[in-house]
Structure formats: structure tokens, C-alpha cells
Short mmCIF file of the C-alpha atoms (twelve columns), coordinates in Angstrom:
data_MODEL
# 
_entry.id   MODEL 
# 
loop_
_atom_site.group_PDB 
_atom_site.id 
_atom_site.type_symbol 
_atom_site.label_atom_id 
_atom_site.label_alt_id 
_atom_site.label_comp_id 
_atom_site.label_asym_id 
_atom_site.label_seq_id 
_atom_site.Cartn_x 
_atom_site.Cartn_y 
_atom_site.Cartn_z 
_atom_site.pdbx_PDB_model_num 
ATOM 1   C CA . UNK A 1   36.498  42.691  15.331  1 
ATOM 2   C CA . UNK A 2   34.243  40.144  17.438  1 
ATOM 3   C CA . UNK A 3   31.104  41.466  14.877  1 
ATOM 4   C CA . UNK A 4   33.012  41.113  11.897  1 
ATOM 5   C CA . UNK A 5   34.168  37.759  12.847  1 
ATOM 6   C CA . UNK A 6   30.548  36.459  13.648  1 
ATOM 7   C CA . UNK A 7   29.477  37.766  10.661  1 
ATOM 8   C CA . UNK A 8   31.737  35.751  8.386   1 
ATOM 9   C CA . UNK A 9   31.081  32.159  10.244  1 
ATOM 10  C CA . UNK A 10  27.635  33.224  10.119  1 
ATOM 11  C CA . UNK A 11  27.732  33.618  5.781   1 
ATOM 12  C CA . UNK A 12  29.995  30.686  5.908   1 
ATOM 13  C CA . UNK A 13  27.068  28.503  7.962   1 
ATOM 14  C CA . UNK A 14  24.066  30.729  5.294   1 
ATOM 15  C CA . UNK A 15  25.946  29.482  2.338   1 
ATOM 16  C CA . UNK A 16  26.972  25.629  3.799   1 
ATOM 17  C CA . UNK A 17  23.285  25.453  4.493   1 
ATOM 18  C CA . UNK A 18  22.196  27.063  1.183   1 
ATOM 19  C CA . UNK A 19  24.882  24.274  -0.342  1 
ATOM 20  C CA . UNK A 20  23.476  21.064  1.175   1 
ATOM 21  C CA . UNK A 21  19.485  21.954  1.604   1 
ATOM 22  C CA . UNK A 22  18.103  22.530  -1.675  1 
ATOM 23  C CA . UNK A 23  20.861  20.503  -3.601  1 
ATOM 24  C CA . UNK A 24  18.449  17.693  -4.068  1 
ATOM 25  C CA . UNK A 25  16.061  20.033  -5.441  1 
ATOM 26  C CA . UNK A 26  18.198  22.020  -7.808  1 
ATOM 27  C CA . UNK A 27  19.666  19.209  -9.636  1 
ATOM 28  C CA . UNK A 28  18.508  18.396  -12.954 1 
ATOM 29  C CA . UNK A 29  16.592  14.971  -11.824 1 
ATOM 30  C CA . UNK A 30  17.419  11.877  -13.721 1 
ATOM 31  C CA . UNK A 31  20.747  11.847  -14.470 1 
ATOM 32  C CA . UNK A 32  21.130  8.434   -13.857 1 
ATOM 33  C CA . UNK A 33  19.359  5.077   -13.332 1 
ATOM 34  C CA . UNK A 34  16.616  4.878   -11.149 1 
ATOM 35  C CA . UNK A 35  16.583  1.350   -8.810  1 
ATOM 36  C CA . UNK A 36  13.168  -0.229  -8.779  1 
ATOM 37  C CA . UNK A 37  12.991  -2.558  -5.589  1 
ATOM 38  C CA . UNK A 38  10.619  -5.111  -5.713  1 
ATOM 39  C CA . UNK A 39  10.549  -6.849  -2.452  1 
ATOM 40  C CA . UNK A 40  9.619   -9.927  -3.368  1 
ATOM 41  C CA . UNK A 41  11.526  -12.797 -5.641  1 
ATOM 42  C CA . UNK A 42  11.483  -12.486 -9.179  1 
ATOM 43  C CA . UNK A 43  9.054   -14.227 -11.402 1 
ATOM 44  C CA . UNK A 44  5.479   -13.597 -9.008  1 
ATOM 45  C CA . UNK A 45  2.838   -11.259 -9.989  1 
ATOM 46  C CA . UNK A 46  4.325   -8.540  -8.626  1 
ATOM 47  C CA . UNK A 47  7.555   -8.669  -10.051 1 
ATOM 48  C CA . UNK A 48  5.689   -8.930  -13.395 1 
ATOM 49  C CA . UNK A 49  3.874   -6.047  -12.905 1 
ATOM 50  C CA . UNK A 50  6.716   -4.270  -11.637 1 
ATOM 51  C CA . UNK A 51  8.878   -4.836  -14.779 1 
ATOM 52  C CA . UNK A 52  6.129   -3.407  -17.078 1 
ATOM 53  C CA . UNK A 53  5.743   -0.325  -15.385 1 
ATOM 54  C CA . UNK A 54  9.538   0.079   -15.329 1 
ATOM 55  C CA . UNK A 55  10.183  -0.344  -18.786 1 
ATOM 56  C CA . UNK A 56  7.631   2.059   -19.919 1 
ATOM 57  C CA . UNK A 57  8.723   4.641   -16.798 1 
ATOM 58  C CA . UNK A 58  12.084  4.367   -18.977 1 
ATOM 59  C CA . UNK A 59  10.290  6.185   -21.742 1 
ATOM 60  C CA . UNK A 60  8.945   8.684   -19.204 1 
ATOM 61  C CA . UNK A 61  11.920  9.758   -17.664 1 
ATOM 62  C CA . UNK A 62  14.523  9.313   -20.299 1 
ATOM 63  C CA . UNK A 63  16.861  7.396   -17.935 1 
ATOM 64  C CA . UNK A 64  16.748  3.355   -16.877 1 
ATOM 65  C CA . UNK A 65  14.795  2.315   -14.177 1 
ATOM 66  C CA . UNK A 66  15.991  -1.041  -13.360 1 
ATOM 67  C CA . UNK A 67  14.469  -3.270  -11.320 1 
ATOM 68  C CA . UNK A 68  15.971  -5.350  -8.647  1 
ATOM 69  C CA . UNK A 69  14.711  -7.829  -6.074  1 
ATOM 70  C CA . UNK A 70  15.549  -7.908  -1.917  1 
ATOM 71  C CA . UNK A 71  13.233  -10.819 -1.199  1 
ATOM 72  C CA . UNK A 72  13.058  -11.919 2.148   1 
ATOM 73  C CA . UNK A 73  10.437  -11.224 5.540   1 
ATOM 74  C CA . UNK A 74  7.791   -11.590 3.980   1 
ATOM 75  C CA . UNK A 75  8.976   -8.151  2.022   1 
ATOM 76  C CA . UNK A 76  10.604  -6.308  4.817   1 
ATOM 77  C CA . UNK A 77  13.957  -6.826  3.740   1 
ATOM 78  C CA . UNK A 78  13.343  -4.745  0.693   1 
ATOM 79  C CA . UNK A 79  11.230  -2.510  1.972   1 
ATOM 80  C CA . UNK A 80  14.293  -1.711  5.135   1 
ATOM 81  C CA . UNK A 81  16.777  -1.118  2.349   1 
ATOM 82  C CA . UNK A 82  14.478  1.538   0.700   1 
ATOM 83  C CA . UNK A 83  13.505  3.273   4.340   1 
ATOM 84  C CA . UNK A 84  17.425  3.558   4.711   1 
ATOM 85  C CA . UNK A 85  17.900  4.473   1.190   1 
ATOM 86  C CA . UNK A 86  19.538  8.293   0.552   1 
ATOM 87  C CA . UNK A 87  15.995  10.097  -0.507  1 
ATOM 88  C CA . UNK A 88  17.116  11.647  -3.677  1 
ATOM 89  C CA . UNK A 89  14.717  9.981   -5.884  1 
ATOM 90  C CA . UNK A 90  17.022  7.081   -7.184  1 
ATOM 91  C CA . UNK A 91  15.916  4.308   -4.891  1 
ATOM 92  C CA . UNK A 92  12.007  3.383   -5.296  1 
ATOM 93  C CA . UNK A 93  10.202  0.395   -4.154  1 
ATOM 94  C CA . UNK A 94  7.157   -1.200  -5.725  1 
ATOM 95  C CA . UNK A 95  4.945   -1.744  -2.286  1 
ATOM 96  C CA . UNK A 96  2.233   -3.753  -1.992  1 
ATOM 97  C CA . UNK A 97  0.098   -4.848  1.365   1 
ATOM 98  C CA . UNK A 98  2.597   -6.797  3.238   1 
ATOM 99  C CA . UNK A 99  5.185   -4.311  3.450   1 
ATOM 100 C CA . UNK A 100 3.252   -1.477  3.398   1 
ATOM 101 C CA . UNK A 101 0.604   -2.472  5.659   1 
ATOM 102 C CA . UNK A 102 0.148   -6.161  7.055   1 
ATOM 103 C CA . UNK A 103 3.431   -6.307  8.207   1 
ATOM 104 C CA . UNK A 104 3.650   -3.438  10.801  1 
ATOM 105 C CA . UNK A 105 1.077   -5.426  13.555  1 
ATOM 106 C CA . UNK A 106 2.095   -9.150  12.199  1 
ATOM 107 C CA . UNK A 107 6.023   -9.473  12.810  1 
ATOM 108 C CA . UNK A 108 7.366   -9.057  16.509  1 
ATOM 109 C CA . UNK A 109 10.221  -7.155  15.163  1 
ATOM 110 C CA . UNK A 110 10.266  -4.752  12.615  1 
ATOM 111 C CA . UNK A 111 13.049  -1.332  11.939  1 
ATOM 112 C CA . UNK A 112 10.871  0.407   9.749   1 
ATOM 113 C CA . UNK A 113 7.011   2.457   9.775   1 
ATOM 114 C CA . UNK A 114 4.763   2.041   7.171   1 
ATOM 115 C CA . UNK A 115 2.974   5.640   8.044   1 
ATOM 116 C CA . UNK A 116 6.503   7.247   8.603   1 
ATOM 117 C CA . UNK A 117 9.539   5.985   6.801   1 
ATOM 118 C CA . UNK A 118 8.203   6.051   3.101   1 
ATOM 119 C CA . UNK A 119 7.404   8.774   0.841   1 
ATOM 120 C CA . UNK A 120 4.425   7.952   -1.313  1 
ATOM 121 C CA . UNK A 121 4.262   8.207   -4.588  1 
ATOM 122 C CA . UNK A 122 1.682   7.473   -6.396  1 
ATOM 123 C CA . UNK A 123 -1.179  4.592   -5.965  1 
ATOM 124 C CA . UNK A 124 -1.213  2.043   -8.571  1 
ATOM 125 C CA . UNK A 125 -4.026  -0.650  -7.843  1 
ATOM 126 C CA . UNK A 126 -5.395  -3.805  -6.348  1 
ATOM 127 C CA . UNK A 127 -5.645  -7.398  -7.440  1 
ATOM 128 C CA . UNK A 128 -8.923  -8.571  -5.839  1 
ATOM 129 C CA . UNK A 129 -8.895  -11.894 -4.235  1 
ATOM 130 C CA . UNK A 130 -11.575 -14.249 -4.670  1 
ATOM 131 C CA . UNK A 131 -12.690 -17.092 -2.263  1 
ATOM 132 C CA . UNK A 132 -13.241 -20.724 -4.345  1 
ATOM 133 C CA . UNK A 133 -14.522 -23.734 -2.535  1 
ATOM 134 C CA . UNK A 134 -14.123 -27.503 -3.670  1 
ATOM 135 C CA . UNK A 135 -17.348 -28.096 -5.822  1 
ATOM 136 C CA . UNK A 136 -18.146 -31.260 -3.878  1 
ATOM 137 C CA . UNK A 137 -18.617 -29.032 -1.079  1 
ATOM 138 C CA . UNK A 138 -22.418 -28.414 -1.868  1 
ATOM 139 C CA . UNK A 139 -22.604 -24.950 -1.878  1 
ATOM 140 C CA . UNK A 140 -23.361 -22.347 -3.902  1 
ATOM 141 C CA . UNK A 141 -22.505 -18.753 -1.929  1 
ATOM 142 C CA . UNK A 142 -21.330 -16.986 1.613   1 
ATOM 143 C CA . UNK A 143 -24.539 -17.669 3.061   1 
ATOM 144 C CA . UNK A 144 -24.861 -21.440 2.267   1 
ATOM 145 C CA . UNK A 145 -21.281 -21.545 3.165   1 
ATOM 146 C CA . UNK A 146 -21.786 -20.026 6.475   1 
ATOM 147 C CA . UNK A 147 -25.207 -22.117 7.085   1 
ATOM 148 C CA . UNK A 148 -22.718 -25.064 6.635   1 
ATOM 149 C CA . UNK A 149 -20.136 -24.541 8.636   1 
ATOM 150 C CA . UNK A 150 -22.417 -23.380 11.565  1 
ATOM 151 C CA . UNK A 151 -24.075 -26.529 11.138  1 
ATOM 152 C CA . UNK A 152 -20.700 -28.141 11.955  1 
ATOM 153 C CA . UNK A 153 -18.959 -25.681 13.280  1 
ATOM 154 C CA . UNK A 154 -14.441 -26.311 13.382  1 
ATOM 155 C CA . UNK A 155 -15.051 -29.073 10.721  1 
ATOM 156 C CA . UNK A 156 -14.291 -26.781 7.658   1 
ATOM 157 C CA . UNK A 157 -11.167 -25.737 6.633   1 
ATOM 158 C CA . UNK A 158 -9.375  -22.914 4.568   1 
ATOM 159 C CA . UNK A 159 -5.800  -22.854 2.881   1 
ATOM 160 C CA . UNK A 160 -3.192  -20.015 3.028   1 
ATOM 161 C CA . UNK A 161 -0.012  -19.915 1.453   1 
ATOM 162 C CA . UNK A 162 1.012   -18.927 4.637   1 
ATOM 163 C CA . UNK A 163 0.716   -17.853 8.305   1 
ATOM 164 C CA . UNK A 164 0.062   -13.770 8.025   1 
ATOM 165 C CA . UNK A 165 -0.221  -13.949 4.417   1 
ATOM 166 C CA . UNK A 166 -3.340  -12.152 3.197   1 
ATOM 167 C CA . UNK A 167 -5.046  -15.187 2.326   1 
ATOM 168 C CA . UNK A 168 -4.517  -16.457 5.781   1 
ATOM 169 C CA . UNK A 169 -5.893  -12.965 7.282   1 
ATOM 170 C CA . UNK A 170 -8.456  -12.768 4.891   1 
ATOM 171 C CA . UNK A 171 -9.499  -15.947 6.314   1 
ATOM 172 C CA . UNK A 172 -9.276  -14.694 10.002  1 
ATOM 173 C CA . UNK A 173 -11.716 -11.556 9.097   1 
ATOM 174 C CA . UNK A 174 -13.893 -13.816 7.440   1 
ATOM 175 C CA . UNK A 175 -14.171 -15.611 10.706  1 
ATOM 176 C CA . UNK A 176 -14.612 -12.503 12.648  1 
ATOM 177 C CA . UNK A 177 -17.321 -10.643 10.529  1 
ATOM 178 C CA . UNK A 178 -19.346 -13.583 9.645   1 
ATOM 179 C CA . UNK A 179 -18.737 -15.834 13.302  1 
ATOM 180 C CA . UNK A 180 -18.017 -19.087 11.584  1 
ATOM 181 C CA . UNK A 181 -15.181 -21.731 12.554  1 
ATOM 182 C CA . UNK A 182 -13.264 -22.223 9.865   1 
ATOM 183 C CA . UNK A 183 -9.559  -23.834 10.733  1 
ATOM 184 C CA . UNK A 184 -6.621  -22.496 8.910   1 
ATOM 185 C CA . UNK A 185 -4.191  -24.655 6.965   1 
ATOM 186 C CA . UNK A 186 -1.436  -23.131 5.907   1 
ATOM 187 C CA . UNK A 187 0.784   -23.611 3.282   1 
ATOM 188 C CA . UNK A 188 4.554   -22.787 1.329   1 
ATOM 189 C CA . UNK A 189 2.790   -20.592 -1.321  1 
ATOM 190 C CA . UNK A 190 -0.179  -20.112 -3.135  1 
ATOM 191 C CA . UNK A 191 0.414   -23.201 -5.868  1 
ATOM 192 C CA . UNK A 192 0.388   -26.075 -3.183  1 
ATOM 193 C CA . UNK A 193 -2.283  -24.328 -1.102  1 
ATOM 194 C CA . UNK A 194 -4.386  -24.631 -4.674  1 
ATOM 195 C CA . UNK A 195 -3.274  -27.923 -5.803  1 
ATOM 196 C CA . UNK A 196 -4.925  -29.065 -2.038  1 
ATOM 197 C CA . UNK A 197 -8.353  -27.515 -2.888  1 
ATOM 198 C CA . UNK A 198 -8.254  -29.222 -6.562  1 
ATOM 199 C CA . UNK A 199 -7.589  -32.413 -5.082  1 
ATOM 200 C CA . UNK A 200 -9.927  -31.965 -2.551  1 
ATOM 201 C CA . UNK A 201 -7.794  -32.591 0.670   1 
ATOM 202 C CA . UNK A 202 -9.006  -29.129 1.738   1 
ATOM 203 C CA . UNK A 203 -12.002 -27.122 1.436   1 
ATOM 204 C CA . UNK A 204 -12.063 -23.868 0.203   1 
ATOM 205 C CA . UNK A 205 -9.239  -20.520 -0.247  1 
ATOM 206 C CA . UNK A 206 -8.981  -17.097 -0.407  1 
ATOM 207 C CA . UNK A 207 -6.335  -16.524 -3.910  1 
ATOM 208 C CA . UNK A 208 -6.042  -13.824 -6.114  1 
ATOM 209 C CA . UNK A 209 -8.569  -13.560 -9.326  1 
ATOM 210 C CA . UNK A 210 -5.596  -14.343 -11.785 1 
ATOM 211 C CA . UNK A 211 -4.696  -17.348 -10.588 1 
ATOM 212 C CA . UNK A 212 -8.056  -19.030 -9.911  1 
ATOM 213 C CA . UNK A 213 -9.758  -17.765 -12.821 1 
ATOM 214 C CA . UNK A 214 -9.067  -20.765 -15.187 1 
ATOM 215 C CA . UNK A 215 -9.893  -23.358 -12.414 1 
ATOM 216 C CA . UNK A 216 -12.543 -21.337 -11.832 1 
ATOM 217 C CA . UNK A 217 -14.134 -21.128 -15.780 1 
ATOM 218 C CA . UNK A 218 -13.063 -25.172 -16.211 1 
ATOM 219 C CA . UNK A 219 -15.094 -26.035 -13.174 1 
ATOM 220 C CA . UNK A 220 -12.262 -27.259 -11.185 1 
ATOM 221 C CA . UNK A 221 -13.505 -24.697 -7.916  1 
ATOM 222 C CA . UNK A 222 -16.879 -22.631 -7.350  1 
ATOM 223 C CA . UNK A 223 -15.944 -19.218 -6.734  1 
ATOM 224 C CA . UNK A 224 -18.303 -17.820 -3.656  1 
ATOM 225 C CA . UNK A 225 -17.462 -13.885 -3.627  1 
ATOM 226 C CA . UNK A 226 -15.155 -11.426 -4.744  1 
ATOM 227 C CA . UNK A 227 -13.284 -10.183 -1.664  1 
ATOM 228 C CA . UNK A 228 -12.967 -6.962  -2.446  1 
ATOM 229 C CA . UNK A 229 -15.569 -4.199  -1.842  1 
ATOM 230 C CA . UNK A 230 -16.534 -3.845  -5.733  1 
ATOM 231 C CA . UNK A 231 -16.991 -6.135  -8.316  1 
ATOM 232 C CA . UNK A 232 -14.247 -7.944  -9.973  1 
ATOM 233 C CA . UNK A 233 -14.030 -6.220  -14.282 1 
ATOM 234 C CA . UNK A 234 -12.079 -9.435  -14.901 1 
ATOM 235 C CA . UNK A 235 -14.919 -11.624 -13.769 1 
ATOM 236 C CA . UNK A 236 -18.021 -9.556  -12.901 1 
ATOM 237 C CA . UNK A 237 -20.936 -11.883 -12.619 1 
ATOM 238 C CA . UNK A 238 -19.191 -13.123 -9.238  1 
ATOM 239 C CA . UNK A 239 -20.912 -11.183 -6.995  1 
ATOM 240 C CA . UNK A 240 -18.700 -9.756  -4.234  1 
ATOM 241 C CA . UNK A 241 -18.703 -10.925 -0.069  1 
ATOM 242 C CA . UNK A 242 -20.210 -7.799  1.262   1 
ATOM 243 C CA . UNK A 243 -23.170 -8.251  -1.218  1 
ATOM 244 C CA . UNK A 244 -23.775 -11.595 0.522   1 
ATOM 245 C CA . UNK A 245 -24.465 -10.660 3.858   1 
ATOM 246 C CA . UNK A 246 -20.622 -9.562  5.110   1 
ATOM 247 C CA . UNK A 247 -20.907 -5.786  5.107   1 
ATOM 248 C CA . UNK A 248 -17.308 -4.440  5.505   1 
ATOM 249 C CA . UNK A 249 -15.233 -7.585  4.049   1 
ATOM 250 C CA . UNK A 250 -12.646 -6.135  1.848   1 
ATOM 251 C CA . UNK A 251 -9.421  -7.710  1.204   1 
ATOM 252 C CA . UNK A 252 -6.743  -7.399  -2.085  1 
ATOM 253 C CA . UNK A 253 -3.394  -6.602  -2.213  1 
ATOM 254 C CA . UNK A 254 -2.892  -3.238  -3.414  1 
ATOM 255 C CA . UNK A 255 -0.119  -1.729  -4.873  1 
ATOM 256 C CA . UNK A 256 1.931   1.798   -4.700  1 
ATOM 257 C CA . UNK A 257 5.393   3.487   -5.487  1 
ATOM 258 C CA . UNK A 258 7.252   4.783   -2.803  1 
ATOM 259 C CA . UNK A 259 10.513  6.634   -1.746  1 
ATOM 260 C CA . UNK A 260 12.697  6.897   1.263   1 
ATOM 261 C CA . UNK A 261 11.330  9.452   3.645   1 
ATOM 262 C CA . UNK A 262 12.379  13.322  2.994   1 
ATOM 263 C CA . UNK A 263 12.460  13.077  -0.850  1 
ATOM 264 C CA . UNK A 264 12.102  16.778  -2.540  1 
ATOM 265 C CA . UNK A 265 8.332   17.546  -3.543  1 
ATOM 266 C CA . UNK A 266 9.719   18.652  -7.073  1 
ATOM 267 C CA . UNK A 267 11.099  14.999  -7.654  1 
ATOM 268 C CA . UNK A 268 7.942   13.816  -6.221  1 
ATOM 269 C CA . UNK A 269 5.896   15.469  -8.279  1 
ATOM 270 C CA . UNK A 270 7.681   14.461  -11.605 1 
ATOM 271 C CA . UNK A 271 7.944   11.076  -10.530 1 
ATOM 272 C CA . UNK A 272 4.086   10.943  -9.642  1 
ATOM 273 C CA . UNK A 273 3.436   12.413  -13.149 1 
ATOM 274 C CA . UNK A 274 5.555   10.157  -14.884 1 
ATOM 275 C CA . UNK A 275 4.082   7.008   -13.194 1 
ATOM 276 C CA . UNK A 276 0.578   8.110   -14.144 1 
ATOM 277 C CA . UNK A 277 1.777   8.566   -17.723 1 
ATOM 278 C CA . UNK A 278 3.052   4.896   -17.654 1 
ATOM 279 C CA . UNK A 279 0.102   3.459   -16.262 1 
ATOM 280 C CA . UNK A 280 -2.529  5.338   -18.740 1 
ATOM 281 C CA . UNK A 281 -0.271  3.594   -21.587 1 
ATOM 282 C CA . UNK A 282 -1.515  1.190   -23.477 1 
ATOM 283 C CA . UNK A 283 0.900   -1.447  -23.028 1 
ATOM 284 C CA . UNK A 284 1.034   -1.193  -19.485 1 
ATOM 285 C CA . UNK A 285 -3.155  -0.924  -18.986 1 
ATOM 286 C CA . UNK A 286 -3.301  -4.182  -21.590 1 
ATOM 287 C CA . UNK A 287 -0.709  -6.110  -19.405 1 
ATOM 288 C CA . UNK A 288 -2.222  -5.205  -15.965 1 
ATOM 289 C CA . UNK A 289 -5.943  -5.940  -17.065 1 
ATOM 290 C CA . UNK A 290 -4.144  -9.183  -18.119 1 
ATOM 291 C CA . UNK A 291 -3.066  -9.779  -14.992 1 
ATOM 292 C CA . UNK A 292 -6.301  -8.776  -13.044 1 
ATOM 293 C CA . UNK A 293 -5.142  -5.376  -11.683 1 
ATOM 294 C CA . UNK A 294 -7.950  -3.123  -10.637 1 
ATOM 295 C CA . UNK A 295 -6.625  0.818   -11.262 1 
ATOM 296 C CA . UNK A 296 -6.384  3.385   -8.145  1 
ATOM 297 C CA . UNK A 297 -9.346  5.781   -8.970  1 
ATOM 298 C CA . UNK A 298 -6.803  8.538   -7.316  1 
ATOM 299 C CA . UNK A 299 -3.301  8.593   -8.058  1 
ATOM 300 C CA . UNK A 300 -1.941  11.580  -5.826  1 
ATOM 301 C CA . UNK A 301 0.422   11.023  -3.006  1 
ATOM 302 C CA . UNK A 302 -1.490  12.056  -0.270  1 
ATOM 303 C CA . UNK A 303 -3.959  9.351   -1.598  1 
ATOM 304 C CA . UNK A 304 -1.875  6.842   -1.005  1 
ATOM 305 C CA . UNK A 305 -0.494  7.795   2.257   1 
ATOM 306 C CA . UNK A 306 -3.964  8.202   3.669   1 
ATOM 307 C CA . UNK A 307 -4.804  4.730   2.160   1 
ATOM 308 C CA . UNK A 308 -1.769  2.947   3.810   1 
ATOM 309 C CA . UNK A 309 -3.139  3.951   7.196   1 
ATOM 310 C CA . UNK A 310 -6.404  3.313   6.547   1 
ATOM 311 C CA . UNK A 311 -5.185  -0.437  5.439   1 
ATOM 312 C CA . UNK A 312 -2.936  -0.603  8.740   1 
ATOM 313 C CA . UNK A 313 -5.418  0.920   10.830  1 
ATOM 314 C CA . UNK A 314 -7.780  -2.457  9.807   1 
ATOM 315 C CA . UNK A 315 -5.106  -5.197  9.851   1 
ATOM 316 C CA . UNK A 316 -3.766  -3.958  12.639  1 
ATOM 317 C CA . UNK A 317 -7.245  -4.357  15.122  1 
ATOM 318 C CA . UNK A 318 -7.586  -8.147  12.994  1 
ATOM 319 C CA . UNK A 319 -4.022  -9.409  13.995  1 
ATOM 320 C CA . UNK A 320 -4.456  -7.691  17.287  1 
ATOM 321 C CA . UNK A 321 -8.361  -9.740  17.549  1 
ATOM 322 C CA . UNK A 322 -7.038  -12.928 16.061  1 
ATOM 323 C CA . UNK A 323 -3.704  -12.997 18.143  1 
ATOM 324 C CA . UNK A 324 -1.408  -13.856 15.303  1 
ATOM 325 C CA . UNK A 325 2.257   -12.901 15.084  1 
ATOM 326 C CA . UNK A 326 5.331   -13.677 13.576  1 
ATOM 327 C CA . UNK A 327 9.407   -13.644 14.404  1 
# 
């Protein structure tokens, strides 16, 4: 009696199990529209970019994928909802460095992991960031730059659009790698920080490619280095920081899809496949060379997963080294 009893709650637990375990996997996957969140406002770069990819993704899958801001934090509003989100492949986020890596060691307080709560995608890119100086400055690249401000050392300045944005860190390793002074202004976004430097009231900036490439070909700012570690295809006779001297210096803001934690490998998989599909279009590799978007040279999950700890791993010992933190 006892035996036959545990052996019918035990094939009652077998099948509940059976039920609720590989559900996610066994379901046809899309049925339904897929949320996009881009945690940011609407109308920035990444917003942009994150529309293109979801209208051609749309073509991939078959199903919407509709895109919807959570601004707020500096992007860890959105990037919360998503770590809380049910992991069945129908809530996505459009990452880029702040959530996914800058913001771990900046904020005081913070309910989610970068390494931890996500499941990643695929890796989409980086937008290289390039610093400018006010031509009236009188000089010409990092190492008449640095000979400067040595020469004066806490009189030159640098604008951020904001404290423990990456303009504002990439600043602070600038500092640390090549042991100059220079004093950090910060600003409410990237267009007043600019409009300082073009009428001279500061004295140089750290901004994306995109937006200080038509100052940069009118001759409204000198452009000193690409920060990134290669070349820049949008503009590649700038040469790049670490070429000048600063071995190391590499600062963008990359990009990459991910999930909430615990999504099914087979939805994984399909949605990895589909993204690369979408990015090796033609529509969306016109519009993101438009926009100054340097493609991931490896699009597999584990890439990116291994790349956001990498990227945490280094702004993590700069914050930690430069003692800057936010509520």
C-alpha cells in the first residue's frame, strides 16, 4: 500500500517536473511580440540603432519586436526590469557599456550583476570615441598634448556629459595611463559639453566619432586620437591613442543583446542566429556604418559574456583608482 502510494506522488512530482522544466524549450518560439528594451530615452544613438536592428529582426523571426524605452540611472532602470524579466525569450534589452559594465563599480547601489543576471546574446559592436581639442589650443597630438599640460600641470581641462559617463572615465584613464592633470568639467549631455569646446570656454573632450566628425572635417576641433584600440573605418587617418605613446587606452561604448538570466539555449541559439542575420543585412550594415558602429569580429554568446567581464574587470580597478561614485 505505502509503495504503491509513493509511487504515484512520485509520477505525479516526474510528470509536474517534466510539465514546467522543458516547457520553455518545447514551445514553438515566437508566437508573439518580442519587447526590445532600450535603456536609454528615445531619439540618442542608441535608440537609433536599436530600432534598425528591430525592424529587420521582424523579418527574421516572423513576429514584432517592438522596442520600448525604461530610461533612467544612467540605464539601470531598464536594464533591472530585464534582470527581473520571466526568461522565456520575450523580454530583450539592447545593452551597451553603462549598464552592462560601467555601472556595476560606479553607483553605490545597484539590484542587478552585469556577469550574473543577463543572458548574452549576441555582440553587436562599438562606437569609438575620439578625443578633439579646441584648435587654439596649439597642439597637434597626445604627446604635444601631454608636453602641455605637464608644462602647466591642473590648468587644462576636459568636458563630460557627465560624472561616470564614459567620456568622463575616459578622461580619468587618460589621466592615469599618461600622468597628466587634466580637471574634469562635467556637463548635462554630450551637446552642451560640445557647444563649450566650440566656443572655446573649455579645452578639449572625449565624444563619440559620429558626433564630432563634422566639427571635426569643418575645422571647428582637432581631433588628437581615436580612443579605441584600432583605427576608426569612419575616419582612419586619425591615428589612434595607444599609437601615440598610451599603450592600453581603449575606450567606446560597445553594444550587445541580452536576456534575463536562465533563458533556454534553443531560444538562445535562434535568437543569436537571427540577430547575426539582421546585422549582415544590408540595410542594417548601411545604417550602422552611418552611424559610426564598428562590427563585433565574434558574435557568439560566450563572446560577449567573456567581453562584459573583461570591460568590468577594467572600469572597475579605474573607478576604484580614481575614487568616483554615484547614488
Amino acid at each position: 500500500m505505502h509503495r504503491a502510494r509513493r509511487a504515484a506522488l512520485g509520477l505525479m512530482a516526474s510528470a509536474a517536473l517534466s510539465a514546467a522544466l522543458p516547457a520553455l524549450a518545447q514551445e514553438k518560439y515566437p508566437t508573439r511580440p518580442i519587447t526590445f528594451i532600450v535603456p536609454f530615452p528615445p531619439g540618442g544613438p542608441t535608440d537609433a540603432m536599436a530600432r534598425i536592428l528591430a525592424t529587420e529582426l521582424t523579418k527574421e523571426l516572423g513576429q514584432s519586436v517592438i522596442v520600448e524605452n525604461k530610461a533612467g540611472a544612467g540605464g539601470n532602470i531598464g536594464a533591472d526590469f530585464v534582470a527581473r524579466a520571466k526568461p522565456d525569450g520575450y523580454t530583450l534589452m539592447f545593452g551597451t557599456s553603462g549598464p552592462l559594465a560601467i555601472n556595476k563599480p560606479l553607483y553605490k547601489s545597484i539590484s542587478y550583476d552585469p556577469r550574473t543576471s543577463f543572458t548574452p546574446i549576441i555582440y553587436v559592436g562599438y562606437l569609438p570615441n575620439v578625443l578633439v581639442v579646441r584648435p587654439d589650443l596649439g597642439v597637434g597630438n597626445v604627446k604635444e598634448l601631454i608636453a602641455l599640460d605637464k608644462s602647466k600641470p591642473g590648468k587644462l581641462n576636459f568636458a563630460s556629459s557627465g560624472n561616470g559617463a564614459s567620456s568622463h572615465l575616459a578622461g580619468v584613464l587618460f589621466n592615469g595611463l599618461a600622468g597628466t592633470q587634466l580637471q574634469h568639467v562635467p556637463y548635462r549631455g554630450t551637446g552642451p559639453a560640445l557647444n563649450d569646446l566650440l566656443a572655446g570656454q573649455v579645452d578639449m573632450t572625449f565624444t563619440d566619432i559620429l558626433t564630432a566628425m563634422p566639427y571635426i572635417k569643418a575645422g571647428k576641433v582637432k581631433a588628437l586620437g581615436v580612443a579605441t584600440s584600432k583605427r576608426s573605418s569612419a575616419m582612419p587617418l586619425i591615428p589612434t591613442i595607444a599609437e601615440q605613446g598610451l599603450a592600453g587606452y581603449d575606450v567606446s561604448v560597445f553594444f550587445g543583446v541580452v536576456g534575463p538570466k536562465g533563458m533556454p539555449v534553443e531560444r538562445v541559439e535562434l535568437l543569436n542566429q537571427a540577430y547575426a542575420k539582421a546585422l549582415d543585412s544590408e540595410n542594417v550594415k548601411n545604417a550602422f556604418a552611418a552611424q559610426g558602429l564598428e562590427r563585433g569580429a565574434d558574435a557568439r554568446p560566450a563572446y560577449l559574456a567573456g567581453f562584459v567581464k573583461s570591460e568590468l574587470d577594467k572600469w572597475s580597478e579605474v573607478v576604484q583608482k580614481a575614487g568616483v561614485k554615484l547614488d
